[in-house]
ZAMARGU-4260 file (C-alpha; in steps of 0.2 Angstrom, whole numbers, plus 5000, padded with zeros to 4 digits):
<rodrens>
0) 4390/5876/5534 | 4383/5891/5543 | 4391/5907/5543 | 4402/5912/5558 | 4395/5928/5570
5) 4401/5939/5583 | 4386/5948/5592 | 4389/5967/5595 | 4384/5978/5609 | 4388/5996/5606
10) 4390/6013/5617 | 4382/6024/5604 | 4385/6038/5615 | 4401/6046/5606 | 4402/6046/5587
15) 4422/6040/5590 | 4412/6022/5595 | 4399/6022/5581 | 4415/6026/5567 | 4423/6011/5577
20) 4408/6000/5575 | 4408/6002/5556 | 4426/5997/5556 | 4424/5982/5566 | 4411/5978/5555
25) 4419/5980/5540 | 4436/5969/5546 | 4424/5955/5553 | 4415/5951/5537 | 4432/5952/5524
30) 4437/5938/5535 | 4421/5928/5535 | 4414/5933/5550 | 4394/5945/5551 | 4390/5956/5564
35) 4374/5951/5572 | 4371/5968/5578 | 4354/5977/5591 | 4344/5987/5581 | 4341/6002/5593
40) 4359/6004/5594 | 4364/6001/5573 | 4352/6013/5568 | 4365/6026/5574 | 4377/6018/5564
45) 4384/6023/5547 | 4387/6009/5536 | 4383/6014/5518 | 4401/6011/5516 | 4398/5993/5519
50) 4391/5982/5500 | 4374/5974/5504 | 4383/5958/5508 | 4392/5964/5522 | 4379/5972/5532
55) 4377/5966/5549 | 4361/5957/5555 | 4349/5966/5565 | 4341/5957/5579 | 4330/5964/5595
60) 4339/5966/5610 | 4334/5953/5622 | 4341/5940/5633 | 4347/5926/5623 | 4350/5935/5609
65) 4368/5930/5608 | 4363/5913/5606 | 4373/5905/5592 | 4386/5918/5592 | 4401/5913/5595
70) 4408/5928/5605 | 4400/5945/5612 | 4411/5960/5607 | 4407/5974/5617 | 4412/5991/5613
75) 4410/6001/5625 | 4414/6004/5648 | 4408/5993/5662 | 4390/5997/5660 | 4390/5992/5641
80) 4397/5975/5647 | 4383/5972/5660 | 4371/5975/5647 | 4379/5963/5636 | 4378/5952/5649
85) 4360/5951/5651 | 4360/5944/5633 | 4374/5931/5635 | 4372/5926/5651 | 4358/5912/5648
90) 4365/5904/5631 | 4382/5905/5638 | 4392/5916/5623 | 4408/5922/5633 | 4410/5941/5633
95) 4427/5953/5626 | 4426/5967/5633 | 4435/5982/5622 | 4435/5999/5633 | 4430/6015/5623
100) 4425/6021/5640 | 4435/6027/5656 | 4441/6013/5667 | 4433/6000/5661 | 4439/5987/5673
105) 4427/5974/5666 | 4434/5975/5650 | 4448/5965/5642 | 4458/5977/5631 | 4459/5993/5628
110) 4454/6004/5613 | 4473/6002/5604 | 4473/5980/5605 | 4456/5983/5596 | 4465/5975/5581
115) 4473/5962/5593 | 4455/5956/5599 | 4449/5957/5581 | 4465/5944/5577 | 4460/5933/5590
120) 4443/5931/5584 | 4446/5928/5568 | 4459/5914/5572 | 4449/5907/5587 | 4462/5912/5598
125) 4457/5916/5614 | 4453/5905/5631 | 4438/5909/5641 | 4434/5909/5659 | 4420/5907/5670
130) 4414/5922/5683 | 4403/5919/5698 | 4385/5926/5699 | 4372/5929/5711 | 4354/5924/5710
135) 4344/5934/5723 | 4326/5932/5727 | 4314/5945/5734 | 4297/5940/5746 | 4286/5950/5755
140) 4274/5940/5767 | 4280/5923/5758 | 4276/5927/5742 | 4290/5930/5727 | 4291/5950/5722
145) 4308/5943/5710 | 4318/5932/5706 | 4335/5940/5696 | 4354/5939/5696 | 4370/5950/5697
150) 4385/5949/5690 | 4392/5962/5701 | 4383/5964/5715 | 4366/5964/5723 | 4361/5979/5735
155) 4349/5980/5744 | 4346/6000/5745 | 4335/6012/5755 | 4323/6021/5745 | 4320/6040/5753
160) 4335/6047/5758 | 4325/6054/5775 | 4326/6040/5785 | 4337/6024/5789 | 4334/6008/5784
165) 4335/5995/5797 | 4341/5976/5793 | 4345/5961/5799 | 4358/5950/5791 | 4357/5931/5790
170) 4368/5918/5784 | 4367/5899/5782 | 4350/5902/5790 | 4357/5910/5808 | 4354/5929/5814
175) 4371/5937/5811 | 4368/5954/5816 | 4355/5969/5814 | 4358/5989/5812 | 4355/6003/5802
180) 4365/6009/5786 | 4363/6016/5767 | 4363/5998/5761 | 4369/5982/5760 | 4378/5973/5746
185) 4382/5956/5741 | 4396/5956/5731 | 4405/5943/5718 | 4424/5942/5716 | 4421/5954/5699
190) 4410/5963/5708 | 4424/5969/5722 | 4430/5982/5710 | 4414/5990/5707 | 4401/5997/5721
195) 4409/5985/5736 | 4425/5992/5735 | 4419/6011/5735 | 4409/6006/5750 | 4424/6001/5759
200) 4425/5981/5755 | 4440/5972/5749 | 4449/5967/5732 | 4446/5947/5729 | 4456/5941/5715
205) 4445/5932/5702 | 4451/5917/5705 | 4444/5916/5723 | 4428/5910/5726 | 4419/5918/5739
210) 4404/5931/5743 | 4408/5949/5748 | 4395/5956/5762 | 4398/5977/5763 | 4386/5987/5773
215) 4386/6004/5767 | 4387/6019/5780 | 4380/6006/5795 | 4376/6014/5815 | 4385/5999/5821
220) 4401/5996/5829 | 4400/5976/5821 | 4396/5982/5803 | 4414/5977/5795 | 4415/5973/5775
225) 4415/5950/5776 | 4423/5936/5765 | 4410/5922/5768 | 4410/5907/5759 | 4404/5906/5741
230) 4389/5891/5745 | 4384/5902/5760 | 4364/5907/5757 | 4362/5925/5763 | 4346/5934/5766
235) 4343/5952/5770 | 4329/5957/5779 | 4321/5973/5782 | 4312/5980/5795 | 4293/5979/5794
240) 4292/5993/5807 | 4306/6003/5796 | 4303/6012/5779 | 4303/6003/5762 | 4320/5999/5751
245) 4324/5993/5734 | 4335/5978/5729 | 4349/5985/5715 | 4358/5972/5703 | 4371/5978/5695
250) 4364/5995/5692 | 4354/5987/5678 | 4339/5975/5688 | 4326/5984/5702 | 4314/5977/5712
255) 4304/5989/5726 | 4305/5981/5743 | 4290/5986/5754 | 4294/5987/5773 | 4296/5967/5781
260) 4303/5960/5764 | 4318/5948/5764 | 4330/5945/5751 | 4340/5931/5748 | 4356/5928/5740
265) 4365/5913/5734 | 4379/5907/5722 | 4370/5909/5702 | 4365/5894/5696 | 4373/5900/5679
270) 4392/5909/5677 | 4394/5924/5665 | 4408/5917/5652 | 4424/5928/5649 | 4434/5930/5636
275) 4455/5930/5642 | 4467/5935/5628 | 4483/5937/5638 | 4487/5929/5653 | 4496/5945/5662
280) 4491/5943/5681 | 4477/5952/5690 | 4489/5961/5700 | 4495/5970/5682 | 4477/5976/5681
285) 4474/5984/5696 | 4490/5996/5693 | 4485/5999/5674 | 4465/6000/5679 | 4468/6013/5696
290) 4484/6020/5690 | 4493/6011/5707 | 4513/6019/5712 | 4523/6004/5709 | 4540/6015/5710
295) 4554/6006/5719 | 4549/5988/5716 | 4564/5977/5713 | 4557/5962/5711 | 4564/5945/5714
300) 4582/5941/5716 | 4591/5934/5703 | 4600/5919/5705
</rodrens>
């Protein structure tokens, strides 16, 4: 019988996080369970307090490299999570976010149910959900610069701050409209907290399924943040006459955009798993993530 693992994806940056890895490390494997750890990131951890047997594996850090574990436990903020992402994404190990950072609004738990998440683990006791993605593909002249994903969102950015960038916006294959702006961004449901929302767009609950388009500072008077519908294809094209631009996926993926390339945008063929431990509504999180003023609310009647 193999031996149970849990990959881990660490935030090295504070030495609060790397005495927390060793921990982690150290519970996991007196109850069975190895660390399959990435070996840029353990080298910066101290485990000589750990016997021989219970060293954690070291592995490269690529996409896939989750594959055979059964959850990603991700120490660390949003952006630790995205990276974690990229490696459990394409073998579909779900994703428990623990936040060492500030908001954290990807993650699951907080720093204090560390030990809670730990339990769960160990007992197999958690239930997993499934978040859209975006694929986007980039051309220029009909030939493919990219192909890539976002878990967040995809935008499509101007790259010299001197001038505007000039787009047009399509979807389902029709001309929506053209103008100039920063950006545009295609957002997921997750993705409506991060970048989309900062840029004006809406809060979707995870539950709905649909695509969040949010130009970003445009010079036009129809340039409104839209819900459209989560099979919709979207493509952004910018102007060939215009400067070039840069296609952003969740901070973490870039592809240069010459002037007259298109980018085009559809529902990810492949969902990023998510671990769920309590089953508190999204509402809960939004007030504990953005420190909402919910004084005064009574609630419902009681019979």
């Amino acid at each position: 019988m193999s031996r149970r693992e849990v990959l881990l994806v660490l935030h090295t940056g504070r030495a609060t996080n790397r005495k927390t890895a060793s921990a982690v490390a150290a519970r996991l494997a007196a109850d069975g369970i190895r660390l399959r750890v990435l070996a840029e990131e353990w080298s910066e951890v101290d485990d000589e307090g750990l016997p021989e047997s219970l060293r954690p594996r070291v592995v490269d850090g690529r996409p896939g490299c989750a594959e055979g574990a059964e959850v990603v436990l991700v120490l660390g903020g949003d952006g630790t999570l995205l990276r974690a992402a990229e490696m459990a994404r394409p073998v579909g190990v779900p994703l428990l976010g623990v936040n060492l950072g500030r908001v954290g609004f990807l993650a699951e738990v907080e720093q204090d149910s560390l030990d809670h998440a730990l339990d769960a683990i160990v007992a197999g006791g958690y239930a997993v959900e499934e978040r859209m993605t975006l694929d986007a593909v980039a051309r220029s002249n009909g030939d493919v610069l990219a192909r890539t994903w976002a878990l967040n969102e995809a935008a499509v950015e101007k790259s010299t701050r001197e001038r505007i960038l000039e787009v047009v916006l399509e979807v389902d294959g029709r001309p929506l409209s053209a103008f100039g702006c920063d950006g545009v961004l295609c957002a997921t449901p997750t993705g409506s907290t991060a970048y989309a929302f900062s840029a004006g767009g809406p809060l979707v609950w995870p539950q709905v399924e649909a695509l969040l388009l949010v130009p970003s500072n445009a010079h036009a008077l129809f340039a409104r943040p839209m819900v459209i519908s989560p099979d919709s294809q979207v493509a952004i094209e910018v102007d060939a006459g215009g400067p070039p631009a840069v296609l952003d996926c969740d901070g973490r993926r870039t592809v240069a955009l010459p002037p007259g390339a298109r980018v085009e945008l559809s529902r990810g063929d492949r969902p990023v798993r998510m671990v769920r431990l309590d089953g508190r509504p999204f509402a809960d999180r939004l007030v504990r993530k953005f420190d909402l003023p919910i004084r005064g609310w009574r609630g419902a009647p009681r019979p």
